[in-house]
C-alpha positions as CSV (number, residue, x, y, z in Angstrom):
1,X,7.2,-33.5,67.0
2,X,6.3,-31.1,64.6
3,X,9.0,-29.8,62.0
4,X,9.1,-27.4,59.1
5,X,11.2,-26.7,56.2
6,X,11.8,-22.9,54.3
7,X,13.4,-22.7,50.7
8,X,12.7,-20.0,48.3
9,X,9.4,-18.8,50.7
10,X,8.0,-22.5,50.4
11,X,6.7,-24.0,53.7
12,X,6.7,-27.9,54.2
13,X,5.2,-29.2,57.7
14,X,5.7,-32.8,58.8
15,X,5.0,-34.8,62.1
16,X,8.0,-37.1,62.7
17,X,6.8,-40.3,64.8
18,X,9.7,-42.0,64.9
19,X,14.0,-42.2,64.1
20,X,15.3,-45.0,62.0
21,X,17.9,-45.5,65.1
22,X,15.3,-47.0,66.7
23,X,16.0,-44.2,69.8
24,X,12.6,-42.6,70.9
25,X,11.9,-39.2,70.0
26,X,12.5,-36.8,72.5
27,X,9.1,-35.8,74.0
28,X,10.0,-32.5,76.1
29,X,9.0,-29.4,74.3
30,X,12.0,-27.4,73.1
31,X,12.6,-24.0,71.8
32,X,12.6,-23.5,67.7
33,X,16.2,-23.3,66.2
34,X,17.0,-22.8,62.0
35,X,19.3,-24.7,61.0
36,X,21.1,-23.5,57.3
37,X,21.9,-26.6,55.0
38,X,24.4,-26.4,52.5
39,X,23.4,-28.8,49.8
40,X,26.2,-29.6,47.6
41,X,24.4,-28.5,44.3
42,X,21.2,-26.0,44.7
43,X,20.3,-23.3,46.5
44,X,20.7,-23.4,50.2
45,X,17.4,-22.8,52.3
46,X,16.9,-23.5,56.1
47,X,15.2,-25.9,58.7
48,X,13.8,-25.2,61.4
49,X,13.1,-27.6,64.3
50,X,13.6,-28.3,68.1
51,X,16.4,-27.8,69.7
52,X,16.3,-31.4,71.1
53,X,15.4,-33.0,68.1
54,X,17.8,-35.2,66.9
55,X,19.8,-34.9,64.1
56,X,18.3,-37.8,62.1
57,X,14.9,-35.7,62.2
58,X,16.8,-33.1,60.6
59,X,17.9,-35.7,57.6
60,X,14.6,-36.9,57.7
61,X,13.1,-33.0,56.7
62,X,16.1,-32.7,54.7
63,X,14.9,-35.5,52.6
64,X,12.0,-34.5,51.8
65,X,13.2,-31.6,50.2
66,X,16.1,-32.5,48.3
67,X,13.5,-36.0,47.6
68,X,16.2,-37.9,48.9
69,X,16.4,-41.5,51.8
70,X,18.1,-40.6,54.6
71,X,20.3,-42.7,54.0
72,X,21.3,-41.8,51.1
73,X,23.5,-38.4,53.0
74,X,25.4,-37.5,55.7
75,X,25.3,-34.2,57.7
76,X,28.4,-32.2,58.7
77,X,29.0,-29.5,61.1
78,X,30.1,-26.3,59.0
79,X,33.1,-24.9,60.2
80,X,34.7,-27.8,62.2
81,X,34.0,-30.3,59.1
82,X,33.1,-32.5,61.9
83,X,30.7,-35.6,60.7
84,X,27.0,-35.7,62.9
85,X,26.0,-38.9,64.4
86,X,22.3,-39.6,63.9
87,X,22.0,-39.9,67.4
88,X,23.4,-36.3,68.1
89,X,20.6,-33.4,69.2
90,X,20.7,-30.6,67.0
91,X,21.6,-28.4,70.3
92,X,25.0,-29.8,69.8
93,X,25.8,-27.7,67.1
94,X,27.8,-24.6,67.0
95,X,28.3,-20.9,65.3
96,X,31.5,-19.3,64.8
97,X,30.0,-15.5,65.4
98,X,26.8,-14.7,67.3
99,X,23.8,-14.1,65.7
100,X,24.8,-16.7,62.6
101,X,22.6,-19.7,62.1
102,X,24.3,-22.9,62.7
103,X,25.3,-24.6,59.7
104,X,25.0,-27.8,57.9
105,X,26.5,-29.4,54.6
106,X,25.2,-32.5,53.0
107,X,27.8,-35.1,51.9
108,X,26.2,-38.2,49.4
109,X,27.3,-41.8,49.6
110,X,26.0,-44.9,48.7
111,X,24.9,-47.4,51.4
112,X,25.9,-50.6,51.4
113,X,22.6,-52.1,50.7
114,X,22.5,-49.6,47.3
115,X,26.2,-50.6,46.5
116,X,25.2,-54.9,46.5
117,X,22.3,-53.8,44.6
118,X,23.6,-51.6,41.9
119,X,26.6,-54.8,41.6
120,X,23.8,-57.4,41.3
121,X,22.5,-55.2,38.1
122,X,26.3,-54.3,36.9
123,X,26.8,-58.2,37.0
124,X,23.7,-59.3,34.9
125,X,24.4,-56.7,32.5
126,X,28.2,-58.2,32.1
127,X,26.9,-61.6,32.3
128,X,24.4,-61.4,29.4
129,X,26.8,-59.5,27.6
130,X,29.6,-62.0,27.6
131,X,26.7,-65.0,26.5
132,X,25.6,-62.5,23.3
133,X,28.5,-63.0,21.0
134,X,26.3,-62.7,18.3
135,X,25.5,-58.7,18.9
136,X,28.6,-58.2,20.8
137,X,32.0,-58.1,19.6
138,X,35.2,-59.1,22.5
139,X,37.0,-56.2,22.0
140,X,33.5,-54.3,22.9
141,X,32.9,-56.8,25.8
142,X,36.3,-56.6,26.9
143,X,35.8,-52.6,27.9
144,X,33.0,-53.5,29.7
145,X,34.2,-56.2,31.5
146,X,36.9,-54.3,32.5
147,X,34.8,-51.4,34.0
148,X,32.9,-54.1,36.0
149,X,36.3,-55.5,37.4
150,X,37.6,-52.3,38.6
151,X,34.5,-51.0,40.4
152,X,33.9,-54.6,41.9
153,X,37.1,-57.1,41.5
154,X,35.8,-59.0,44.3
155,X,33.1,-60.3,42.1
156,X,35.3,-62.3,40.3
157,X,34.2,-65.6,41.4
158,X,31.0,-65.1,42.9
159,X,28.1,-67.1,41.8
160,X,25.0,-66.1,40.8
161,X,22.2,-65.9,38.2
162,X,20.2,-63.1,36.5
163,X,17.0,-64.4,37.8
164,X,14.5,-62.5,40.2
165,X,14.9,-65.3,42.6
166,X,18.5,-67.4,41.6
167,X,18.2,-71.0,41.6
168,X,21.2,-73.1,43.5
169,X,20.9,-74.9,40.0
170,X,21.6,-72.2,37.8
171,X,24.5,-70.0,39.9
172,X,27.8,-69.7,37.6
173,X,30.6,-67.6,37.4
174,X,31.5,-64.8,35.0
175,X,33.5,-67.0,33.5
176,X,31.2,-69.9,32.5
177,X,29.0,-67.2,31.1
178,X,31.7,-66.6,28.3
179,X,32.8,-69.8,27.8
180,X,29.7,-72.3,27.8
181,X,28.4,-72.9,24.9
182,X,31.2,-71.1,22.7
183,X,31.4,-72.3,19.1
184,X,34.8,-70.6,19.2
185,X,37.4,-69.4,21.0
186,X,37.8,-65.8,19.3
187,X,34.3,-64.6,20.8
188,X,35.5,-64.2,23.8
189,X,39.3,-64.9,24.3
190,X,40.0,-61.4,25.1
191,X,37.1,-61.7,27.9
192,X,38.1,-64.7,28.7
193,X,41.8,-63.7,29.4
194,X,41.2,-60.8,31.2
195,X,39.0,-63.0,33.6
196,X,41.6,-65.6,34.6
197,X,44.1,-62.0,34.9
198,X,41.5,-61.1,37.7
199,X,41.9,-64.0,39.5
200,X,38.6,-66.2,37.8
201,X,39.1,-69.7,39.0
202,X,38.8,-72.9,36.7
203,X,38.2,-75.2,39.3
204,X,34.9,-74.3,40.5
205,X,32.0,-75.3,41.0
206,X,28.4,-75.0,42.2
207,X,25.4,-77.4,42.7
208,X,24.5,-78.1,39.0
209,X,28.4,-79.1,38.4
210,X,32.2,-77.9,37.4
211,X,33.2,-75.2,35.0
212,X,34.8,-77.7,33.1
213,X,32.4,-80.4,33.4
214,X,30.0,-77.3,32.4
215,X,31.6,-76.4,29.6
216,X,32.1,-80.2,28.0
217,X,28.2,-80.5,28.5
218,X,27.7,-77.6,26.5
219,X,30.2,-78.4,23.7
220,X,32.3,-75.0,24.3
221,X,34.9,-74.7,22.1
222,X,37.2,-73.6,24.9
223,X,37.5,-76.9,26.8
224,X,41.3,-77.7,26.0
225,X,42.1,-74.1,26.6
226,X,40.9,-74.3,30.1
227,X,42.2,-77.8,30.8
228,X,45.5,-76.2,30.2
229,X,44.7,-73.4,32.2
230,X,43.5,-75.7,34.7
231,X,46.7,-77.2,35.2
232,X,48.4,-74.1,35.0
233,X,47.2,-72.7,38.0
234,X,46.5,-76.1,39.9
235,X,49.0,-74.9,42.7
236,X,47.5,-71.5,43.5
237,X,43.9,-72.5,43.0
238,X,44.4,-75.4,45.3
239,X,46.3,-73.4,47.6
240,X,44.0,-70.9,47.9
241,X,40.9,-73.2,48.2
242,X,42.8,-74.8,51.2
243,X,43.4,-71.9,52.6
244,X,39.3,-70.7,52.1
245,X,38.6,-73.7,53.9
246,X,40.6,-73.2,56.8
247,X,39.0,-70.0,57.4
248,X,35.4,-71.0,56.7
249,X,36.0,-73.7,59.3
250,X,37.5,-71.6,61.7
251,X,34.7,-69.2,61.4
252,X,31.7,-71.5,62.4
253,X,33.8,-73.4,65.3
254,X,34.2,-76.8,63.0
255,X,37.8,-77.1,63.4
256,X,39.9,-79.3,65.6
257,X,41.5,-75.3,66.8
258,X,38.2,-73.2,67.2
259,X,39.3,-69.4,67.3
260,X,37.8,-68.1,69.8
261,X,39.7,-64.5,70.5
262,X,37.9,-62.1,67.8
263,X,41.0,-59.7,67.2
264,X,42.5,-63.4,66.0
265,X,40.0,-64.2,64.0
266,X,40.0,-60.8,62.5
267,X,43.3,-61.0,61.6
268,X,43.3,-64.2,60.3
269,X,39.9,-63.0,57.8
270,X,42.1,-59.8,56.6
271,X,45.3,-61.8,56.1
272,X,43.2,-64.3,53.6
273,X,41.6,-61.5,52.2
274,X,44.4,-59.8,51.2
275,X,46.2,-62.7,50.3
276,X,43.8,-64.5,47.7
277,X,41.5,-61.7,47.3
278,X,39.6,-63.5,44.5
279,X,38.2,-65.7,46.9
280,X,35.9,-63.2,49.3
281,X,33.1,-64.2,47.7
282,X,34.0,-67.4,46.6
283,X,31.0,-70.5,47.9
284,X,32.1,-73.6,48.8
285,X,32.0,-75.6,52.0
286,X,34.6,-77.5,54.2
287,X,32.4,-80.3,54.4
288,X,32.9,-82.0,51.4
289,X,32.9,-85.0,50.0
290,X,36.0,-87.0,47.8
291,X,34.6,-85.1,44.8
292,X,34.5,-81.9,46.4
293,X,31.0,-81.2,46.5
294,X,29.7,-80.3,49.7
295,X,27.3,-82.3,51.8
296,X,27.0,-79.7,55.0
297,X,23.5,-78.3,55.2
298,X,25.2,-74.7,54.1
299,X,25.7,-75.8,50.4
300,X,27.9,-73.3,49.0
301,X,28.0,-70.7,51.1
302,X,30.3,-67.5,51.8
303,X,33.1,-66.9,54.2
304,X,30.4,-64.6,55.5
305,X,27.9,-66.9,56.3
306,X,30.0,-68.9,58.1
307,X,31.1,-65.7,60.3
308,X,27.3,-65.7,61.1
309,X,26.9,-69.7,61.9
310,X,26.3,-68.9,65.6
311,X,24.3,-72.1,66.2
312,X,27.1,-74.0,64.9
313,X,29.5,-72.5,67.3
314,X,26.9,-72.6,70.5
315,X,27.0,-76.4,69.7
316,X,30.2,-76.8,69.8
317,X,31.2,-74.7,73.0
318,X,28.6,-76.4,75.4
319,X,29.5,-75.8,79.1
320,X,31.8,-72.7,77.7
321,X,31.0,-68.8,77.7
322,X,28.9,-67.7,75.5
323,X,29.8,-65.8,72.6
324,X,29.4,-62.3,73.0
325,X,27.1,-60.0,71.1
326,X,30.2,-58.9,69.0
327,X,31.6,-62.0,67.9
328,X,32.6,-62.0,64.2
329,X,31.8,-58.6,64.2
330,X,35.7,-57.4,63.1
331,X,35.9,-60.5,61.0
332,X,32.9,-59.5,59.2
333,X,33.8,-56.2,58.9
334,X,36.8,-57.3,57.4
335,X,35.5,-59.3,54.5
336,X,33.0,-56.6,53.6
337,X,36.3,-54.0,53.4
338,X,37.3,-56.2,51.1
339,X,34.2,-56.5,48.5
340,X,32.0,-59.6,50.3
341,X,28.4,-59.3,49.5
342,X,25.8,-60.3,52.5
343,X,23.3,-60.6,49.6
344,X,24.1,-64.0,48.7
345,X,22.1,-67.2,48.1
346,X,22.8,-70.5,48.9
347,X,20.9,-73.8,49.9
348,X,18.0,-72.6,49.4
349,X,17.8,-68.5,51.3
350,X,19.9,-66.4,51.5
351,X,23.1,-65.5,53.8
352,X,20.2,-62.9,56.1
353,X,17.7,-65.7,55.7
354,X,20.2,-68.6,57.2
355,X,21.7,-66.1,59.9
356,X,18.2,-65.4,61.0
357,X,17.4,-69.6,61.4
358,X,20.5,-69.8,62.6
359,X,20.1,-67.3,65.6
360,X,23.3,-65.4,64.9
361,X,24.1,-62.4,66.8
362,X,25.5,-60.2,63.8
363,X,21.7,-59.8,62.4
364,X,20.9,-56.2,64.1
365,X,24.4,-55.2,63.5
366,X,24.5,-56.5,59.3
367,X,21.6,-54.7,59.1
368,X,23.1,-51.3,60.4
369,X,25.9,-51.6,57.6
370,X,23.6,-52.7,55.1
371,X,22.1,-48.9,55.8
372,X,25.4,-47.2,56.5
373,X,27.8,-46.4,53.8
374,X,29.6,-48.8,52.2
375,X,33.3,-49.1,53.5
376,X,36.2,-47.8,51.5
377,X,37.6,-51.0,49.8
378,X,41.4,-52.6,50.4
379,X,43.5,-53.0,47.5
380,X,42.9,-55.7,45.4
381,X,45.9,-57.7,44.1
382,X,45.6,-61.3,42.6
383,X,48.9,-63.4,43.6
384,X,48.5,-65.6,41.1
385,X,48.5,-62.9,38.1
386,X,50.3,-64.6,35.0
């Protein structure tokens, strides 16, 4: 289908092949329509196309122009501030007056595959930053750590590294990045406050070992103040992990009362979430053993992943009705309202990578939300706030 783009008496031709939908391109000739797009900043200029083009063709030429990803923008119908599904034909839009052009404006947002990305960097930055006392001063640190928080609270306890590819051995929370090693507790108590305020647990742990059994290897000067803390908050964070594991469990089938109505489920993700919502992307395992570690072949995974075990719930509901291409789908879309990533690794590949072996039926939809724009996020409010 042949396109073309006019701004300022420049001409830009392009043959468009095919639509990210994955929906063919329509192949009947059309007539030419102009379209006029109303960029938020910039000059205005028009596009001209088929009439049963698609809307996504349109972003597509739009892109080009403004040097932009598709993605990256949504298209609304001037006038009725209506917002265009990609799937839409360009026919379908409307003039107020005869003789006007139809009209388009371009709203920007962030997909959610952009959003987990820019995080990922925001969190390395905040992780090396708490570790370099030396350059660094708290009360500098503590600003920064509190921009992080705000844009992403749910972060709070996830686990990860700053390398290319994270290891399972080297994944660690915010807080053992400013507390191993410490040769005293003024470089970072202010950090280190503000992070247990947010929700940061103490008993946690990941493949390599505890925070606490971290932080005594590594002779951190903060080791009575978090076994204080520790007992402190022994209640809530036992509570809370109780409560994680009753989900996680519930999610994959590996319960003694599988869930198997999804607006149940649903509700039963959102009320955790909003209940303990430090522990979204928390990674840990209801198969564990006396010491808490897990032993399931999952490691220390994410509510998440579990919401895309489909294997594990096929085995266990042999002779019953399949699950439907939806299941887990509001569940899902529930954690990610509240801040869970889907780029997460654990035992090994990543949450994608698992869901794939494992078969599950959320990989075509993940991977339309990972492209879509990341969901307006719940309130975040830690119960157990001292």
């Amino acid at each position: 289908m042949l396109a073309s783009l006019r701004s300022g008496g420049r001409r830009v031709q392009e043959v468009v092949t095919s639509l990210a939908t994955g929906s063919a391109a329509p192949t009947t000739a059309g007539r030419q329509v102009e379209v006029a797009v109303l960029p938020l900043s910039g000059e205005s200029f028009e596009a001209s196309t088929l009439e049963n083009a698609t809307i996504f063709s349109l972003k597509e030429q739009i892109s080009m122009q403004l040097e932009l990803n598709p993605g990256d923008f949504q298209l609304v119908a001037s006038g009725c501030e209506r917002m265009l599904q990609d799937s839409e034909l360009v026919s379908s839009l409307t003039v107020e007056r005869e003789g006007e052009l139809p009209s388009v404006c371009i709203i920007r947002h962030t997909t959610l595959e952009r959003d987990e990305q820019k995080a990922l960097a925001a969190w390395c930055d905040v992780a090396e930053g708490l570790q370099n006392t030396a350059e660094i001063k708290d009360e500098v640190m503590l600003d920064k750590l509190c921009q992080f928080l705000d844009m992403y609270p749910a972060l709070v306890n996830w686990q990860t590294s700053c390398e290319l590819k994270p290891s399972d051995k080297v994944c660690k929370p915010l807080l053992s990045f400013a507390v191993d090693a410490a040769a005293a507790v003024e470089a970072r108590q202010l950090c280190v406050e503000e992070l247990l305020k947010r929700g940061a647990r103490v008993d946690i742990r990941h493949v390599q070992s505890s925070l606490l059994e971290r932080a005594r290897e590594t002779g951190s000067a903060y080791c009575a103040y978090l076994e204080t803390m520790a007992s402190e908050r022994r209640a809530h964070e036992m509570e809370a992990l109780s409560a994680w594991r009753n989900v996680s469990s519930k999610l994959c089938g590996e319960c003694m009362t599988p869930v198997d109505d999804e607006a149940e489920m649903t509700k039963i993700v959102s009320d955790f979430c909003t209940k303990y919502p430090e522990m979204v992307n928390f990674q840990n395992n209801h198969a564990v053993g006396a010491d808490g570690a897990p032993y399931g072949y999952f490691g220390y995974a994410t509510l998440l992943s579990f919401a895309g075990a489909h294997m594990c719930r096929r085995r266990r509901r042999r002779g019953q009705e399949p699950d439907k291409d939806s299941a887990r789908q509001g569940a899902v879309f529930a954690l990610l309202q509240h801040g869970a990533r889907v780029d997460v690794h654990h035992a090994g590949k990543t949450s994608m990578e698992w869901m794939r072996e494992e078969g599950s039926l959320l990989m075509e939809w993940l991977e339309r939300q990972l492209q879509a724009p990341a969901p307006a996020r719940e309130a975040f409010e830690f119960a157990g706030r001292q």
